[in-house]
C-alpha positions as CSV (number, residue, x, y, z in Angstrom):
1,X,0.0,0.0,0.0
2,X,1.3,3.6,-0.9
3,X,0.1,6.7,-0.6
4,X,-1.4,6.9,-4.2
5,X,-3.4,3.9,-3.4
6,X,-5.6,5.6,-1.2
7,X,-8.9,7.0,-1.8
8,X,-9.2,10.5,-1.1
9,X,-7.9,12.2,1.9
10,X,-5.5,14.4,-0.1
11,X,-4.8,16.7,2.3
12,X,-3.5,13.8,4.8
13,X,-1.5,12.4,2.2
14,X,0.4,15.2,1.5
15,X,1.1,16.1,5.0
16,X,2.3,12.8,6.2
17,X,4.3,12.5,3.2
18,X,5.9,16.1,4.2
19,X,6.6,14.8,7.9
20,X,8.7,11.7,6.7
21,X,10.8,13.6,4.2
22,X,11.4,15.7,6.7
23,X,11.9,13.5,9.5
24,X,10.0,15.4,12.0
25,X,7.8,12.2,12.7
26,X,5.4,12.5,15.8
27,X,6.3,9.1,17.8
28,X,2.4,8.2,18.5
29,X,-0.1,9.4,16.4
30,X,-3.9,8.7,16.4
31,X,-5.9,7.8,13.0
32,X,-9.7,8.7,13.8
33,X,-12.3,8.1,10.8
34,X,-15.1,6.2,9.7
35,X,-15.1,2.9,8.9
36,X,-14.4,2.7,4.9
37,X,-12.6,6.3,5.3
38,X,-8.8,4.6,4.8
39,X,-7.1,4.9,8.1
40,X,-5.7,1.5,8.0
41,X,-4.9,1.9,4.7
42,X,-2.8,5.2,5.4
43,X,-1.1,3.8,8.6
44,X,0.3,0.8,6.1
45,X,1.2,3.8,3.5
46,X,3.0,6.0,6.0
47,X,4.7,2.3,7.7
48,X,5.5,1.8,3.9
49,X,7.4,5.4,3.0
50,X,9.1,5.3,6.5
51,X,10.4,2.0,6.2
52,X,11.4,1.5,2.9
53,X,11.1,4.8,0.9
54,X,12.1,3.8,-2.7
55,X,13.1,0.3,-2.3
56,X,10.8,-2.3,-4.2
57,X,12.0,-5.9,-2.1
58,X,11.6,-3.7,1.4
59,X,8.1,-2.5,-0.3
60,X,6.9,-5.9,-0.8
61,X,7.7,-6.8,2.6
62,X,5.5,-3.9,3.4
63,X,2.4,-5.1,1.2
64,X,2.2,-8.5,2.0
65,X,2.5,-7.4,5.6
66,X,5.8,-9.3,6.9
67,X,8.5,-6.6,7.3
68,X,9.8,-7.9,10.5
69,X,9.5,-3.6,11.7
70,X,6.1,-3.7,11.2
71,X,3.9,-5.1,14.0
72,X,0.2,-5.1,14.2
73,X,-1.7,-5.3,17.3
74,X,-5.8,-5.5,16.6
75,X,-9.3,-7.3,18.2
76,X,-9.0,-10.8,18.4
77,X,-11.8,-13.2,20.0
78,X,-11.6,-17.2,20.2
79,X,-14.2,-19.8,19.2
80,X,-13.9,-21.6,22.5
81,X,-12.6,-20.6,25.4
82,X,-8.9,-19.8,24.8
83,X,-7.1,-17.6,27.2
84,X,-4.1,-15.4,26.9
85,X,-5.0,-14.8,23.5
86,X,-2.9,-11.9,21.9
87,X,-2.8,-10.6,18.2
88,X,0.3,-12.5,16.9
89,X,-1.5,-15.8,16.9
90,X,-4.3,-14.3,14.4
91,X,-1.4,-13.2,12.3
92,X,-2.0,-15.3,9.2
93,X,-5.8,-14.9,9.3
94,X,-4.8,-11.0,10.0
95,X,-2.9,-10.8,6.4
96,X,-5.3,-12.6,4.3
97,X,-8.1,-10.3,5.6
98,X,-6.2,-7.3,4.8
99,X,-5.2,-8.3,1.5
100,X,-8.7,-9.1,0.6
101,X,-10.6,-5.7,2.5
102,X,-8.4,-3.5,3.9
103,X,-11.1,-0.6,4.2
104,X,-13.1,-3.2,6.0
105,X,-14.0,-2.2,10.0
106,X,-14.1,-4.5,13.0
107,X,-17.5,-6.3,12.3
108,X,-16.1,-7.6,8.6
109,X,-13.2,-8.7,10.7
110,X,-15.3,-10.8,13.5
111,X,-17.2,-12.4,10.8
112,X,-13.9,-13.1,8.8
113,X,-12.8,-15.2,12.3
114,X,-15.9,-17.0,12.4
115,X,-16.7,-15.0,16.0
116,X,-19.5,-12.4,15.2
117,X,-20.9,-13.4,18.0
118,X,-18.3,-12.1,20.3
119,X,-16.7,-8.6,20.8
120,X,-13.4,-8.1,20.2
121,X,-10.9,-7.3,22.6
122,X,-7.4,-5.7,23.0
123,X,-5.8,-7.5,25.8
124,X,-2.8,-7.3,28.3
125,X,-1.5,-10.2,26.2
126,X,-1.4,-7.8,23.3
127,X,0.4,-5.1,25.6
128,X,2.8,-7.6,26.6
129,X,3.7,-8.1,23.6
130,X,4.4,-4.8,22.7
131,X,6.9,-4.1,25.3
132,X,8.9,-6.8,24.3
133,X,9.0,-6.3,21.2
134,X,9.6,-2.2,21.3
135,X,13.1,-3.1,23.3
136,X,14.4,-5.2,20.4
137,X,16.1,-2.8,17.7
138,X,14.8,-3.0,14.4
139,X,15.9,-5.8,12.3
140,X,15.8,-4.2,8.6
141,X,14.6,-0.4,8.8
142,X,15.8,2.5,10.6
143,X,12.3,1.8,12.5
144,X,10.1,-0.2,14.0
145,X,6.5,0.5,13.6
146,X,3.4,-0.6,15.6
147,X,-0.5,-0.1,14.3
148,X,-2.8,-0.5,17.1
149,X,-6.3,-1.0,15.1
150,X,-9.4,-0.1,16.8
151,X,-7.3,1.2,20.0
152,X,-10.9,1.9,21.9
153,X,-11.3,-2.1,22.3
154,X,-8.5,-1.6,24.3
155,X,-9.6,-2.6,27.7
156,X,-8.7,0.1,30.7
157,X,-6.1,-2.6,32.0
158,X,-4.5,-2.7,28.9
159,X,-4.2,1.1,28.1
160,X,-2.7,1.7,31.3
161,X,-0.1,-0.7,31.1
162,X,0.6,1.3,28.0
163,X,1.1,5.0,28.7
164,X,4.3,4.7,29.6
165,X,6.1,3.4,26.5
166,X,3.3,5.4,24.3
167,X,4.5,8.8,25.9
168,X,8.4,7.9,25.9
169,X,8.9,5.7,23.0
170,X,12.5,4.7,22.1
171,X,13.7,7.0,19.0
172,X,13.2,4.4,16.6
173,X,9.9,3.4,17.8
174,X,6.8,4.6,16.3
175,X,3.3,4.3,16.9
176,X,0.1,4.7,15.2
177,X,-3.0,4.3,16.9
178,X,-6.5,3.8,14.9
179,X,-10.2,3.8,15.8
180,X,-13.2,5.0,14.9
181,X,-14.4,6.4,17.7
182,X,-12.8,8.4,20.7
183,X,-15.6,7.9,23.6
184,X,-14.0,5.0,24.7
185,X,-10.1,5.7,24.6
186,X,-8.9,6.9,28.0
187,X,-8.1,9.9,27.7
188,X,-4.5,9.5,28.9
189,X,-4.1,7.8,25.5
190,X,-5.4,10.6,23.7
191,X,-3.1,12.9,25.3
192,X,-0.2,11.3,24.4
193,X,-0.9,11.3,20.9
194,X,-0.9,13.6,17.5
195,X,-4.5,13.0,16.2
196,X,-5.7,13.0,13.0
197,X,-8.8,13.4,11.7
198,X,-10.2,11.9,8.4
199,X,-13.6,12.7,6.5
200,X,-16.1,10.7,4.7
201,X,-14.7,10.3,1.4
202,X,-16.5,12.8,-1.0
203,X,-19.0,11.4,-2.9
204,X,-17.4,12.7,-6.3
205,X,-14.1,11.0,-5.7
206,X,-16.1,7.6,-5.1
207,X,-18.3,7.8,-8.3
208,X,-15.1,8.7,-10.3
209,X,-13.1,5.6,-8.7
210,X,-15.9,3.4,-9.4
211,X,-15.7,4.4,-13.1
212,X,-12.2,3.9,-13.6
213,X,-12.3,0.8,-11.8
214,X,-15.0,-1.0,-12.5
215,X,-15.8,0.9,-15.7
216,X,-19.6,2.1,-14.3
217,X,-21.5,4.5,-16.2
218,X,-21.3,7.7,-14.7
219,X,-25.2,7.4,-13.3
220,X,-24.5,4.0,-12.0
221,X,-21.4,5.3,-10.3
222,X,-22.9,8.2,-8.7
223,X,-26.1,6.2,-7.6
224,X,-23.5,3.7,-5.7
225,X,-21.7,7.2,-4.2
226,X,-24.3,7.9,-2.8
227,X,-25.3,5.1,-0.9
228,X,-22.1,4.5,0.2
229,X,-21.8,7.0,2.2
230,X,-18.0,8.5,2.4
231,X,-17.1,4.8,2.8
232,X,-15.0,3.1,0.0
233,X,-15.6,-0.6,1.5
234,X,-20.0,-0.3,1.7
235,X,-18.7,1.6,-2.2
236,X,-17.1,-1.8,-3.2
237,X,-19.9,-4.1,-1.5
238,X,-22.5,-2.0,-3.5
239,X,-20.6,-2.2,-6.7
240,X,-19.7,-6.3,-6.3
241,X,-23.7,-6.6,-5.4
242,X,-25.1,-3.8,-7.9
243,X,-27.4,-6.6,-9.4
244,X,-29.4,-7.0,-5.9
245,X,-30.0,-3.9,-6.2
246,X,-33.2,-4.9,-8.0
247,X,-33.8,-7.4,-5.5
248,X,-34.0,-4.9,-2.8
249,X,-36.0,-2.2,-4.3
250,X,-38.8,-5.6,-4.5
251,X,-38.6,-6.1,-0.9
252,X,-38.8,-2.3,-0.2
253,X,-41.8,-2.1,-2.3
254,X,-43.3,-5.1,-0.9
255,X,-42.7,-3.6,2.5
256,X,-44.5,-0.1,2.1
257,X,-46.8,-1.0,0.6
258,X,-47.9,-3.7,3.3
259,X,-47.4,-0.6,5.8
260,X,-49.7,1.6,3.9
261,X,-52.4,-1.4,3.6
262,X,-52.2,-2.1,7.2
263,X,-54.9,0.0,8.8
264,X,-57.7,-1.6,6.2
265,X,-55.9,-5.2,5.8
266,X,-56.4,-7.3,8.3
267,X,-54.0,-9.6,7.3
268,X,-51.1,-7.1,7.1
269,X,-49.4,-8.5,10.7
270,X,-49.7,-11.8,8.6
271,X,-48.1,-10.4,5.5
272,X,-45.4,-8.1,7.9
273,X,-43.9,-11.8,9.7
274,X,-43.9,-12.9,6.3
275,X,-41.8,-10.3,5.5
276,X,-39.5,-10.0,8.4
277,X,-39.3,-14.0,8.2
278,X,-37.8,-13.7,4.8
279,X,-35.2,-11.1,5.0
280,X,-33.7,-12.3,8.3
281,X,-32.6,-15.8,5.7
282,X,-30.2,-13.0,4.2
283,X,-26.8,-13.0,5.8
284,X,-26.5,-10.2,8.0
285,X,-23.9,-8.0,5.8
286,X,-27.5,-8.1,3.1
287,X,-29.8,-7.1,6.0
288,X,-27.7,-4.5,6.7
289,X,-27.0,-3.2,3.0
290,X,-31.2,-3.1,2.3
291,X,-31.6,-1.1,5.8
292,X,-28.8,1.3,4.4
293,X,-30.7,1.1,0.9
294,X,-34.1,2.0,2.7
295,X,-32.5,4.7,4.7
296,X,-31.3,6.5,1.4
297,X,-34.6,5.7,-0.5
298,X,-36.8,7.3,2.2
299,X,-34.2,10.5,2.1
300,X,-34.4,10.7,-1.8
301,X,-38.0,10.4,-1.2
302,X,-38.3,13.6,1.2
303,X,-36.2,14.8,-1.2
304,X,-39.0,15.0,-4.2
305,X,-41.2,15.8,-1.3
306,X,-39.5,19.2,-0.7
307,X,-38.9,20.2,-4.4
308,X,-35.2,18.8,-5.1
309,X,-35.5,16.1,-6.7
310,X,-32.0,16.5,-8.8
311,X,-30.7,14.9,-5.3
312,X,-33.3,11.7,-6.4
313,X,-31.3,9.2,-8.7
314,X,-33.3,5.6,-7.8
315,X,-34.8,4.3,-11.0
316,X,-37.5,1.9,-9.9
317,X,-38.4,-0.5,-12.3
318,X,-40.6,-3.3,-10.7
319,X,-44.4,-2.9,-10.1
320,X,-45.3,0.3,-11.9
321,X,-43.6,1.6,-8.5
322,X,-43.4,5.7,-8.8
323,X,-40.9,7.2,-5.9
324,X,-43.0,10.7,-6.7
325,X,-45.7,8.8,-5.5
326,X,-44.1,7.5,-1.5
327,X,-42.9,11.1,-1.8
328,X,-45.8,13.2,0.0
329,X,-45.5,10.2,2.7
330,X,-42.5,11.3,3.6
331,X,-42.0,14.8,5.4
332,X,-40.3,16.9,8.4
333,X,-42.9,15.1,11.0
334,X,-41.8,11.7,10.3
335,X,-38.4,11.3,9.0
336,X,-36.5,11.5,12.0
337,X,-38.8,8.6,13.2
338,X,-38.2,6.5,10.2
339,X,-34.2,7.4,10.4
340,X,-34.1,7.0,14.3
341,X,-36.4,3.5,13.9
342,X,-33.7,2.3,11.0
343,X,-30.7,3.0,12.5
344,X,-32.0,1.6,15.2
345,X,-32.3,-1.5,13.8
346,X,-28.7,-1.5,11.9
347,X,-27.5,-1.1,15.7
348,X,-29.3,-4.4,16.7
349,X,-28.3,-6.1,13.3
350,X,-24.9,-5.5,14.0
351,X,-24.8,-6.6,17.7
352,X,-26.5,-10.4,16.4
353,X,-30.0,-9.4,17.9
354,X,-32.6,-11.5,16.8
355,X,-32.7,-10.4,12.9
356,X,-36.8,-11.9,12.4
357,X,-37.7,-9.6,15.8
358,X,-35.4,-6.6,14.4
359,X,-37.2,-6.9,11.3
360,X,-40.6,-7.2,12.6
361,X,-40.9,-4.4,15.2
362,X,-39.2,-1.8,12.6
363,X,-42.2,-3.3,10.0
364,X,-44.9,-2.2,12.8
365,X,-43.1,1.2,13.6
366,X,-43.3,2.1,10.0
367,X,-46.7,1.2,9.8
368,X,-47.3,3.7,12.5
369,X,-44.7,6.7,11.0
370,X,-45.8,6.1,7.5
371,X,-49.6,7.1,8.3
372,X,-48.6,10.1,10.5
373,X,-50.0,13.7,8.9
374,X,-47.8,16.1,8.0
375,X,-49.6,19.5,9.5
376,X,-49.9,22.8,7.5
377,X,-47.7,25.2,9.0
């Protein structure tokens, strides 16, 4: 991975390519962005220039993610009920899921080790580890280099047995830290750290990636920008899966319109378990992309609603179904509900709740939002 691999983020790139040449290189420095935003992929660029600058054999090292400087501590979680667990034992599993999805975040991971079940954990073991390893000199490079990924599943044990050798690192010793999410990271950790903060990768600089990789038209690229999000990894799922994308607009219409029958149909419970029964077959990564599918078709929708519908790009094609038409549904006294009720459920979804009860109580909720009156003002 270098720097001209990454998507987006320019103005990151060309700072932390300034701070290497100049070798005024902060010893610990915290990554914070989205999942899908790159910062894994722009810790292994920055471990890449300062390791091996121009040299292709050191490079390779680098990209196949055995350069003996580089070390990797991450979540881990065990099938059974293995103790002492520490990152270096998940190393092999650790490289092939990198090569494979290396914008991927922590739940892609868990399912990857056959554990979504569990939460992973940064552990003592893992700080252990680190200390040893930080008083051997480097083997190859001027420097070692440690990427802690997902720092705030570092438990509070952990962290503190840390802040030592995070504040005073030896000179060739660098650290960077990565996570998603500061709430949890002790704030000791923070403090001992440059951070960095990445955006949600522009939705222009997606469509145009998605064109000259995958050779899109330039409607079909933008349509997938926008769902994505800002994040490159829910860009490539969308783009791998682009022909469900029929598939989910039928369940979506199936859906509302079982909502909007349910205060005359008696059998609409009926026709909602149905429903719920038969998305929760899906794997959970498809539950999750027809929730995020939902969520952008109800905000194109209040889009048209409130005259802008340039922002609209869905073309439904199954059912005679008209968007125009959901449009007046949708509007400022029921949107939050519908977002708050969605996201809810993408919570749940991704915490290994009961997908057919997920499913069926956001089917009744929308039954109930979808109905509500907008009033004149």
């Amino acid at each position: 991975m270098n720097f001209d691999a990454i998507i987006g983020q320019d103005f990151l790139k060309t700072y932390f390519q300034k701070i290497i040449s100049s070798d005024r290189i902060p010893h610990t420095q915290l990554f914070v962005g989205d999942e899908g935003t790159g910062t894994l992929p722009m810790a292994l660029a920055f471990a890449n220039q300062l390791l091996c600058g121009d040299n292709a054999n050191c490079q390779n090292k680098v990209s196949k993610l055995i350069h003996p400087d580089l070390h990797f501590v991450f979540p881990t979680a065990a099938s059974g009920s293995a103790k002492n667990i520490n990152s270096d034992q998940f190393l092999s599993q650790w490289r092939e899921f990198i090569a494979q999805k290396p914008y991927a975040g922590l739940y892609d991971w868990m399912q990857f080790l056959n554990v979504a079940n569990k939460q992973g954990q940064i552990r003592v073991a893992d700080a252990e580890q680190i200390i040893k390893k930080v008083a051997v000199k480097p083997y190859e490079a001027q420097h070692k280099v440690f990427i802690i990924w997902m720092v705030e599943k570092m438990n509070n044990e952990t962290a503190n047995k840390l802040l030592k050798i995070l504040e005073e690192p030896p000179e060739d010793t660098k650290f960077i830290l990565i996570a998603e999410k500061t709430d949890n990271i002790l704030p000791t950790i923070i403090s001992r750290c440059q951070v960095h903060h990445f955006n949600l990768i522009a939705v222009e600089t997606i469509k145009n990636e998605l064109i000259h990789r995958f050779d899109f038209k330039p409607e079909q690229a933008l349509k997938i920008a926008h769902q994505a999000n800002g994040n490159w990894q829910k860009a490539l799922q969308f783009a791998e899966s682009e022909n469900s994308d029929n598939d989910f607009q039928k369940l979506f219409i199936e859906w509302v319109r079982v909502a909007f029958s349910a205060k005359k149909d008696k059998q609409a419970i009926r026709k909602l378990i149905m429903w719920s029964e038969k998305l929760a077959t899906e794997n959970r990564e498809t539950q999750k992309q027809f929730l995020e599918f939902a969520l952008e078709t109800f905000r194109q929708a209040l889009m048209i609603n409130y005259q802008n519908p340039s922002l609209a790009y869905y073309d439904f094609s199954h059912n005679r179904f008209d968007l125009k038409k959901l449009a007046p549904y949708i509007h400022s006294k029921n949107i939050q509900d519908i977002y708050e009720s969605v996201t809810e459920a993408l919570y749940h979804l991704e915490r290994n709740a009961n997908a057919k009860l997920i499913f069926l109580n956001l089917s009744i909720n929308l039954t109930k939002f979808i109905h509500k009156k907008e009033k004149a003002v």
